[in-house]
FIMAR-799293 format. One record per residue (C-alpha): x, y, z; residue in one letter. Coordinates in steps of 0.25 Angstrom, whole numbers, plus 2048, in hexadecimal, padded with zeros to 3 digits. Example, Ala and Ser with C-alpha at 12.3 -4.5 7.8 and 13.67 -1.06 7.14 Angstrom:
// FIMAR-799293
8317EE81Fa8377FC81Ds
This chain:
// FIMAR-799293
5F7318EA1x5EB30FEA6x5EC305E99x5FC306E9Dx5FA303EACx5F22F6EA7x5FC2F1E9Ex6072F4EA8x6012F1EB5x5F72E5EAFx5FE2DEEA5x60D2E1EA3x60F2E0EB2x6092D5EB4x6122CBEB2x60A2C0EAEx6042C6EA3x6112CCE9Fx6182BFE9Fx60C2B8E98x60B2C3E8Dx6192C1E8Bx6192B3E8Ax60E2B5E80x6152BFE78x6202B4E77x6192A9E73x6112B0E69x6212B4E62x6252A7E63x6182A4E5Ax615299E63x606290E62x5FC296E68x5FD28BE74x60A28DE77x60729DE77x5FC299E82x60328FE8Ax610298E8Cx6092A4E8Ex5FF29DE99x60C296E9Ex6122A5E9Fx6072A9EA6x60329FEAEx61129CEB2x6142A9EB8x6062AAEBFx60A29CEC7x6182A4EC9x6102B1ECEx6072A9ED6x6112A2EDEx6192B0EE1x60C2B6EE5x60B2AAEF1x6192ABEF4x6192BBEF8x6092B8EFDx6112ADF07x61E2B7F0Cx6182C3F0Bx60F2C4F16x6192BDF22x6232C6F1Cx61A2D1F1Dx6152CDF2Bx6252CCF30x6272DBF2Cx61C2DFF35x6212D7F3Ex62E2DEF3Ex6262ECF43x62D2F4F36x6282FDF2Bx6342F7F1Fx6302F5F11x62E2E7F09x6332E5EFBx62A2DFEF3x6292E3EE3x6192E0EE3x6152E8EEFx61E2F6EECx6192F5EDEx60B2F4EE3x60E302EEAx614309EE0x606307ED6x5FF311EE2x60831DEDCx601320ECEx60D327EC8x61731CECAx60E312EC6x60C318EBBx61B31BEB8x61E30BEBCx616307EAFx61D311EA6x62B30AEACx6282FDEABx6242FEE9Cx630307E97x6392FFE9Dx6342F0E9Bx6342F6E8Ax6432FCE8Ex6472F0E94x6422E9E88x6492F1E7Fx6562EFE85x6562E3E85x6532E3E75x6602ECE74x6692E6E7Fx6732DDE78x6772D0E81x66F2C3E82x66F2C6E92x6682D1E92x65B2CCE89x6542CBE94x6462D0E96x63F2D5EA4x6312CEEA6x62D2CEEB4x6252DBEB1x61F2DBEBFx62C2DEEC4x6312E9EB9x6232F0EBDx6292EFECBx6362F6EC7x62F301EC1x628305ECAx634304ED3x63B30DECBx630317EC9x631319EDBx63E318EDCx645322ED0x63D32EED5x64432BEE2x65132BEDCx651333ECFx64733EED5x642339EC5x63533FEC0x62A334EBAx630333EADx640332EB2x63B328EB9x634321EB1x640322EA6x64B31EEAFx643312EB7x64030DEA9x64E30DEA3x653307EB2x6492FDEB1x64B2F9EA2x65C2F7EA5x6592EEEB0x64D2E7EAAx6572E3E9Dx6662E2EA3x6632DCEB1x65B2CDEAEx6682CBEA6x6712CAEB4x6682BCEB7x6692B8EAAx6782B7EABx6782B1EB9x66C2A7EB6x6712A2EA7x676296EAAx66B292EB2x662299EAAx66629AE9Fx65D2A4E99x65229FE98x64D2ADEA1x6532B7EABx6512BEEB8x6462CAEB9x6442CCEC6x64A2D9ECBx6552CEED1x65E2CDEC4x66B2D6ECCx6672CEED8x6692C1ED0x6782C6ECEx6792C8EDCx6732BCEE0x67C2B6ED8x68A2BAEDDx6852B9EEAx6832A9EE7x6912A9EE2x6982B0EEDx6902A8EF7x68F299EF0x694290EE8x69028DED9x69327EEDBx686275ED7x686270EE4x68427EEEAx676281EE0x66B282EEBx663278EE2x66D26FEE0x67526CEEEx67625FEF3x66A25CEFDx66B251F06x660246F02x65524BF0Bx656259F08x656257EF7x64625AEFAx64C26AEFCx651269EEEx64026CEEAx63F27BEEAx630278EF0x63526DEFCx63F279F00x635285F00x62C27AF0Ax63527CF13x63B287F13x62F292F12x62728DF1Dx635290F25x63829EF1Fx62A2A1F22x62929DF31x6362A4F32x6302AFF2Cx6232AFF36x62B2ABF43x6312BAF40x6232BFF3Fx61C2B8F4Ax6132B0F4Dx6072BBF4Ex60B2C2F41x60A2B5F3Ax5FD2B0F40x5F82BDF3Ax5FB2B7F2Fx5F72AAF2Ex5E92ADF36x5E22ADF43x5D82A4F4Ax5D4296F4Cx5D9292F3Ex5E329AF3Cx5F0295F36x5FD291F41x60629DF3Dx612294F3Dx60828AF32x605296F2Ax61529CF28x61928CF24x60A28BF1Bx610299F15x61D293F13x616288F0Ax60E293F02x61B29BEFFx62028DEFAx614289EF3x616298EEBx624295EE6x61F288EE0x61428EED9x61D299ED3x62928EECEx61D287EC8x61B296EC2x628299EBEx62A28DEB6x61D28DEAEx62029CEABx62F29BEA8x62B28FEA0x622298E96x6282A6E96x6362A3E94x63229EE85x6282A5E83x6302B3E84x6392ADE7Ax6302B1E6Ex6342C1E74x6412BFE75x6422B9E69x63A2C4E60x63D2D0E68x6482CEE72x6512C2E6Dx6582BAE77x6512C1E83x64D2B9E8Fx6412BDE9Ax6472C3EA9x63C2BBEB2x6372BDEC1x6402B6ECAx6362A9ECCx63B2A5EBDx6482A3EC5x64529AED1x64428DEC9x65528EEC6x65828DED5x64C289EDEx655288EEAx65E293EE8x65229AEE7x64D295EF4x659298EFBx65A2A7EF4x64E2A8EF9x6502A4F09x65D2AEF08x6552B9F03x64B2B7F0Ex6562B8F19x65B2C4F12x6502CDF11x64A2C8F1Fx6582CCF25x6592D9F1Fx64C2DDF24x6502DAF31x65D2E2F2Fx6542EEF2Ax64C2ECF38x6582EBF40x6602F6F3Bx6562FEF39x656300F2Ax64C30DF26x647302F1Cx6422F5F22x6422EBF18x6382DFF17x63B2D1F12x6342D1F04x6302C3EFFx6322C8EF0x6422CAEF5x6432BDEFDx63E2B5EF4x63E2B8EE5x64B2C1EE6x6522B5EF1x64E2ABEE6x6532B1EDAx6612B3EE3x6612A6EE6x6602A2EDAx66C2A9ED5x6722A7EE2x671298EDFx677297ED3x68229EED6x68629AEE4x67C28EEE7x67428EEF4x67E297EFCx67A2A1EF0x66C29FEF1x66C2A2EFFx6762AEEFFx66F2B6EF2x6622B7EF8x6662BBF06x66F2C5EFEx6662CBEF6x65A2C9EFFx6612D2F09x6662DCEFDx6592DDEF9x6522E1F05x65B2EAF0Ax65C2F3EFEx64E2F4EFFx6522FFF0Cx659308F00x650308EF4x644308EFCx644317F01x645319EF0x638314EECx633321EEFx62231FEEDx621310EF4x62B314EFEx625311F0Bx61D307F06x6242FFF0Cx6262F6F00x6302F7EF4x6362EEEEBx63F2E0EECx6482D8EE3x6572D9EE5x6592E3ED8x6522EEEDFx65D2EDEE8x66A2EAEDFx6642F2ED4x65C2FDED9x65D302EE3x66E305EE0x66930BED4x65E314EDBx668319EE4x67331CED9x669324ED1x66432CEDDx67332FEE1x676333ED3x66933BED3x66E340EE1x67D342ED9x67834AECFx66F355ED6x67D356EDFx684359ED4x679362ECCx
């Protein structure tokens, strides 16, 4: 188990390694020189080390002023954030262990349907390993909840769960995205049913007219400086972050920022924050486009030898470069979304208060811009991350009492499918559990 937990733990989920060893795997297929095999493989990795570097300053720069406004706030609530709930559930032996078991079983099962699924939508191929780790270990809290399911049902049922969704889920993106595209990859980001939202939401709400596409509309001559993705975030995460910090006040942010003599203006250090958080999404675009420029054909060698016409299902920052405005605007939606259902929760009084997560806001409101965008232009944008953003965190107040071990953690898990997918699904299979015992 030791040798398993390091390959697991240490390489597999590691998703730079992972990502370089595929890489590699597919050059050395495709019979490529030897400098080719090194430059793709070191462009793999490297690529997605800028990428991981630049979401490391992103959630590095949000998290603590989001942190501080829900102490602020003087509540006890739960923040989703994949990373820190996983983190938690590694302290219980047994559902670590069983989490490796899952996430290997179903990765091969999901491997194998793909092989045997016939329809060039569905060839599609699940590599953000971090997140798949994430879902198994997800699974393995919740199903003993639910199922009342020993070690091995659980294990058994999360695994051929987790395999179905893996394999028949990036193909919803794929379909929607084709056009713009045109399968060159797909989505893997525990977001690909919320891209189908996303979607109809943009369409009800805008308008697919060129004219409408957030990175197309007509700016007058002064403002065609707003059509740079980085000009935009200059300005507007300085102002979302003193928003942010005027809510926390001006004691909590000086905690912050420091104290004494040479301490740092704590209205200087939110707009300073701003710039960091603007500086991170320009290291990871510069990320995604190195790494998408080297996976994409290097895993052609294994989908050509082992699963012909197959295409990877990537993390959501492969998708920002399609749509960097409608992206942005996503994003604003999905922040005004989740902060508005955490002051609902306050207000009414929800048993479960629910924290606005960085990881929802931002990479979930992007990738629903995105799809919002191009389906509805601007006014989609803006109406599929609020949606979604406010969907997301208030499911959160139902499937949060059923991850059993990490409950009261105050932390649990993100991403928009959680809360189409999931949770619904959690609840059917504890009332036909419930159903069942009625009936026996």
């Amino acid at each position: 188990m030791s040798i398993l937990n390091f390959i697991v733990f240490q390489v597999l989920s590691n998703e730079t390694i992972f990502l370089g060893v595929v890489a590699l795997v597919g050059l050395l297929l495709q019979r490529k020189k030897f400098p080719q095999v090194i430059d793709g493989t070191v462009k793999t990795v490297i690529g997605l080390t800028v990428l991981s570097s630049g979401a490391g300053i992103l959630i590095n720069a949000m998290s603590p002023i989001v942190t501080k406004l829900n102490q602020t706030l003087h509540v006890r609530g739960v923040l989703p954030t994949n990373d820190a709930v996983f983190g938690v559930t590694l302290r219980f032996n047994t559902i670590a262990k069983d989490t490796v078991i899952t996430f290997l079983l179903a990765f091969f099962l999901h491997l194998l349907l793909v092989r045997l699924t016939p329809g060039k939508d569905f060839k599609n191929v699940y590599l953000t390993a971090h997140l798949s780790l994430y879902h198994a270990a997800f699974m393995n809290v919740t199903l003993p909840v639910v199922l009342k399911t020993n070690a091995l049902w659980t294990i058994v049922i999360a695994t051929i769960l987790n395999a179905v969704y893996y394999t028949y889920s990036p193909a919803i993106p794929r379909i929607i995205a084709r056009p713009w595209m045109h399968d060159l990859s797909t989505l893997g980001f525990m977001d690909q049913v919320g891209s189908l939202l996303a979607h109809w939401i943009g369409k009800w709400v805008g308008s697919p007219a060129k004219e409408q596409d957030a990175d197309n509309m007509k700016l007058p001559r002064w403002a065609s400086m707003l059509r740079d993705n980085t000009v935009v975030l200059f300005f507007l995460m300085p102002i979302i972050f003193v928003c942010i910090g005027l809510a926390v006040g001006q004691t909590g942010i000086q905690s912050l920022s420091g104290t004494g003599s040479g301490a740092t203006n704590w209205i200087i250090w939110l707009i300073l924050q701003g710039f960091v958080f603007t500086g991170g999404i320009v290291i990871l675009l510069s990320g995604v486009r190195m790494f998408i420029g080297s996976i994409v054909p290097a895993f052609k060698g294994i989908s050509d030898r082992f699963l012909p016409g197959a295409i990877p299902a990537l993390d959501a920052p492969t998708l920002f470069p399609y749509s960097p405005m409608g992206g942005m605007l996503g994003f604003f939606g999905s922040s005004v979304g989740c902060i508005l259902v955490t002051l609902l929760t306050i207000v009414f009084h929800s048993p479960v208060i629910v924290f606005p997560s960085p990881i929802i806001m931002y990479f979930d409101g992007n990738v629903m811009g995105i799809f919002g965008n191009k389906a509805g232009g601007w006014r989609g944008a803006v109406a599929a991350g609020l949606i979604t953003g406010m969907i997301s965190s208030a499911a959160v107040i139902l499937f949060y009492p059923l991850t059993g071990a990490v409950y009261g953690s105050g932390l649990t898990w993100s991403n928009i499918d959680y809360a189409l997918v999931w949770m619904p699904l959690l609840y059917l299979l504890k009332f036909v559990r419930i159903g069942i015992l009625a009936l026996i």
